[in-house]
C-alpha positions in Angstrom: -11.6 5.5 8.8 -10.5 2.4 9.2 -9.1 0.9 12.1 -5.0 -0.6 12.1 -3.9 -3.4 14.3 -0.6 -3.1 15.8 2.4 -2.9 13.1 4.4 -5.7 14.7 1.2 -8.1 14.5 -0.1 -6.7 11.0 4.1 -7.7 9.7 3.8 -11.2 11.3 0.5 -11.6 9.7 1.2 -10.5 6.6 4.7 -12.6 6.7 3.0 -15.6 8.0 5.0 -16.0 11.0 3.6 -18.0 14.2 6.4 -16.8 16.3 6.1 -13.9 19.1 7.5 -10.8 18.2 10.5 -11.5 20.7 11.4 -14.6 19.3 12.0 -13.0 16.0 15.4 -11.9 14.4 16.3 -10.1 11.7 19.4 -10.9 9.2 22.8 -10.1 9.9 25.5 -9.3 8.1 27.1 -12.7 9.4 23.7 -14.5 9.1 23.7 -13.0 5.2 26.3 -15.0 4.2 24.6 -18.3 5.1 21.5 -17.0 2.7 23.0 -14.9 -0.2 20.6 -12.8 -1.6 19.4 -11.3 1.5 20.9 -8.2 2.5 21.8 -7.5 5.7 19.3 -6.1 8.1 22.1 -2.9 8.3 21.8 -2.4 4.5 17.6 -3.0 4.4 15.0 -0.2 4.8 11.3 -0.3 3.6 10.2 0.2 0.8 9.2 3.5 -0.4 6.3 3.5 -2.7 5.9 6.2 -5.6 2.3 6.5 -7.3 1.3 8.5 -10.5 -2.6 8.9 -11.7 -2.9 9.4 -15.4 -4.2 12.4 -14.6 -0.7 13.9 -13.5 -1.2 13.7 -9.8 2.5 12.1 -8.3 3.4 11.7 -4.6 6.1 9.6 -3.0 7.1 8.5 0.5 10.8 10.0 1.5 10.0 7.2 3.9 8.5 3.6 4.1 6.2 3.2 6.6 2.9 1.1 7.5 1.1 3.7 9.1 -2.2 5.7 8.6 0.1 9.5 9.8 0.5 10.6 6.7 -2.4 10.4 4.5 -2.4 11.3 0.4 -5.0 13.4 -0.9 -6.3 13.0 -4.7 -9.2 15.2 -5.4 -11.0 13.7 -8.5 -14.1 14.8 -10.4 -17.4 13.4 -10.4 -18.0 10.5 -13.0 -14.5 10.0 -14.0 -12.5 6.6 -13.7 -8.5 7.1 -12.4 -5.4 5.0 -13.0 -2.9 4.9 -10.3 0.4 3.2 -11.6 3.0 2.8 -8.7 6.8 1.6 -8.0 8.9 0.6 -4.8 12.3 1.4 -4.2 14.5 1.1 -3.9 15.0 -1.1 -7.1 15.6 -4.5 -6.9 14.5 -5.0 -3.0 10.4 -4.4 -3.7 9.3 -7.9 -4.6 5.1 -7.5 -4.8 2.5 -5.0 -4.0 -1.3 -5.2 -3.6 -4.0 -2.6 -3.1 -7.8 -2.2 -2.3 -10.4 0.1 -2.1 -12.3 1.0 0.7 -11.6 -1.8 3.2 -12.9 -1.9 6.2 -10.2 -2.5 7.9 -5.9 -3.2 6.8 -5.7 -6.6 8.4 -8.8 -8.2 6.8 -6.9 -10.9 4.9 -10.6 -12.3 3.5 -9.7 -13.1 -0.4 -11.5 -11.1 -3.3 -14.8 -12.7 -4.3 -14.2 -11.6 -7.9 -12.8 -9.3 -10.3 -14.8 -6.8 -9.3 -14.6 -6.8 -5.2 -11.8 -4.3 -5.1 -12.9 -3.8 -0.6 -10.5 -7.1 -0.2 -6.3 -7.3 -0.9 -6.0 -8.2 -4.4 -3.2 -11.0 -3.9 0.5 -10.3 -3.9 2.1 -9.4 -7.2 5.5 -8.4 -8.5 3.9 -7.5 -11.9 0.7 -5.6 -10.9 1.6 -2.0 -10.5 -1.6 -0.6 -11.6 -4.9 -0.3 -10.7 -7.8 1.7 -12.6 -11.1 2.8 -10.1 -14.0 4.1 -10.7 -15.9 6.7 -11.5 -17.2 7.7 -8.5 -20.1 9.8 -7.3 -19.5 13.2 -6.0 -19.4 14.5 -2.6 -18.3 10.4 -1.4 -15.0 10.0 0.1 -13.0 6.8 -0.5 -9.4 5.7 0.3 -7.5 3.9 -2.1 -4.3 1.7 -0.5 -1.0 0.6 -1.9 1.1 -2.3 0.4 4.8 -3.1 -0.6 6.5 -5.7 0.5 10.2 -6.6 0.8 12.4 -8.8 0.1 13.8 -9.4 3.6 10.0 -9.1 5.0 9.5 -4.7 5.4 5.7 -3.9 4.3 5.2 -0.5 3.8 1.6 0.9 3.1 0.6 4.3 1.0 -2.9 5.4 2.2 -4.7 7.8 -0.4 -7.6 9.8 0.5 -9.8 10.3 -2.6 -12.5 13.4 -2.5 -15.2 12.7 -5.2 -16.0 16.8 -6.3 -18.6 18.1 -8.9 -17.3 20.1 -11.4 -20.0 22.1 -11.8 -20.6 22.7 -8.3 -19.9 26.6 -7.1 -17.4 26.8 -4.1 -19.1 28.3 -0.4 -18.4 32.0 0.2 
């Protein structure tokens, strides 16, 4: 499983921000009006992340969150590739995404060698909201993750477990 760093650090990273948590402020309502666009920090929330598989699997987050506590599970057959399409919302306030495969761990910021390295971030995206893996070996666990990001900073992260089964194989008992 891999291994989180503290939320407030992994936000700051991810953000780009050198300053110390306690130096940091969020918008106002007040402060909003000197930066339209932004909404206030009273009106923001994170970003909830929906995700479908073309094989009809759906699951959404009632909540944003960056945490590893609630984990997805897709169970997936031997041999066969998946396509996970996903959204934030709400609407309007997602402005990019990026997912990986298998990372060893959520705050390795390393780039993608190539096209194929999908164990690193792919880069931020507002258009790339799908992702097709695979096919996998059975009895081989891997975990597939989703980031979306905000547009007043909120990262949110949807963690999906991903049990590789044989078809074929009989159940125990």
């Amino acid at each position: 499983m891999p291994r989180i760093v503290s939320g407030v650090f992994l936000v700051l990273l991810l953000a780009g921000c050198s300053k110390p948590a306690s130096q940091l402020t969020a918008p106002s309502s007040e402060s909003s009006k000197l930066a339209p666009g932004l909404p206030p920090i009273e009106q923001a929330n994170m970003p909830r992340i929906h995700v479908s598989t073309d094989t009809g699997w759906k699951q959404f987050q009632s909540e944003g969150s960056f945490s590893l506590d609630v984990i997805y599970d897709l169970e997936l057959p031997e041999g066969q590739p998946v396509t996970f399409r996903w959204t934030g919302h709400p609407a309007g306030q997602t402005i990019g995404y990026r997912w990986a495969v298998d990372l060893e761990t959520l705050d390795d910021e390393r780039p993608r060698s190539n096209d194929q390295d999908i164990t690193h971030w792919s880069t931020w995206s507002r258009s790339e909201t799908s992702a097709t893996i695979g096919p996998f070996e059975a009895g081989i666990e891997h975990f597939m993750y989703i980031a979306a990001f905000s547009n007043v900073g909120y990262v949110s992260l949807f963690p999906i477990r991903i049990r590789v089964v044989d078809p074929a194989a009989k159940p125990a008992g």
